[in-house]
DODOMI-302567 format. One record per atom (N, C-alpha, C, CB): residue in one letter; x negated, y, z negated. Coordinates in steps of 0.2 Angstrom, whole numbers, plus 5000, padded with zeros to 4 digits. Each point is the difference from the previous one (the first is absolute). Glycine has a CB too. Layout:
aXYZ...
***
This chain:
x500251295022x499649944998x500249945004x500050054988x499649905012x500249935003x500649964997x498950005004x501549965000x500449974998x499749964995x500750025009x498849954991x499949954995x499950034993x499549925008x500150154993x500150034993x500249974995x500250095005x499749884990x500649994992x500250074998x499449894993x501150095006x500450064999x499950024995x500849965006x498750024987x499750034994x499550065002x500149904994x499850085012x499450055002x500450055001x499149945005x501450074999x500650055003x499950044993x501049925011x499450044984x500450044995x499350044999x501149914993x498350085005x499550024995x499950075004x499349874996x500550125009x500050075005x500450055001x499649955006x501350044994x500450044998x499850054994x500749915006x499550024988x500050004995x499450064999x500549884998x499050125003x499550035001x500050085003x499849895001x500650125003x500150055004x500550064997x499749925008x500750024990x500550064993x499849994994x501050005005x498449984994x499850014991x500249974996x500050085001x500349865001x500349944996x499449944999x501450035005x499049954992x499549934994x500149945005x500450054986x499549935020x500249955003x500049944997x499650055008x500349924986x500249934995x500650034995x498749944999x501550125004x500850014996x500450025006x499650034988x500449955019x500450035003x500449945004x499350125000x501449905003x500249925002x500450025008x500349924986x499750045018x500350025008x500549985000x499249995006x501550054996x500749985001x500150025008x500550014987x499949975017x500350005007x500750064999x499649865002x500350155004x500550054998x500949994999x498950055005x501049894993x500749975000x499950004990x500349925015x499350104983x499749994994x499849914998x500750124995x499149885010x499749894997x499450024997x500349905010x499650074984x498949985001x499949975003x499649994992x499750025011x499549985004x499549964997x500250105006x499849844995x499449964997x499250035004x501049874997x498650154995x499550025002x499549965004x500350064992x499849865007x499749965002x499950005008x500349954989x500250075018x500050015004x499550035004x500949994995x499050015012x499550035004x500450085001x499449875006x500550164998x500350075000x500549985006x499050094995x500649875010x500349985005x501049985001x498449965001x501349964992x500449984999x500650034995x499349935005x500450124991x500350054999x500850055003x498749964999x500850065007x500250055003x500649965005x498750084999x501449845005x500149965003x500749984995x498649975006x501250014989x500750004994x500550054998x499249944995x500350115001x500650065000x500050075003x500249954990x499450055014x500050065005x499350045000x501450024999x499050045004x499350064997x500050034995x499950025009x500849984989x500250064996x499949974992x500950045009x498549954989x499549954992x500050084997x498749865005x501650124988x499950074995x499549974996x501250064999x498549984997x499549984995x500250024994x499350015008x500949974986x500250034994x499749974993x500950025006x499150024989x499949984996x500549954996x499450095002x500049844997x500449954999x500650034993x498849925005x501250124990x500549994996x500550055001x499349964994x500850035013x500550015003x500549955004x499250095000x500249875000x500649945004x500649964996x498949965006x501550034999x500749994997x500450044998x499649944999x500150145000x500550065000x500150025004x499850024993x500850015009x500150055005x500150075001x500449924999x498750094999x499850075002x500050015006x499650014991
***
């Protein structure tokens, strides 16, 4: 995808791909940070790497 992509669009397609509900899922780094969804993918990818997980948000802040 292009870097300007919003990065909602990234999630929706993932989200998509594995059968998840993309308005319940949230992006952490793989240092586990959230990813603000508001971001382009570009700047994104520029901030916390390549390595973007995708999870179900009622996960966040656990350490599964």
């Amino acid at each position: 995808m292009p870097a300007n992509t919003p990065l909602t669009v990234c999630i929706k397609k993932v989200a998509e791909m594995f059968g998840q509900n993309a308005q319940t899922c949230g992006v952490i780094s793989s240092k586990g940070i959230g990813v603000n969804p508001q971001l382009t993918a570009g700047a994104a990818f520029m901030t916390h790497g390549a390595e973007l997980k995708i999870i179900p948000r009622d996960w966040v802040g656990n350490n599964k």
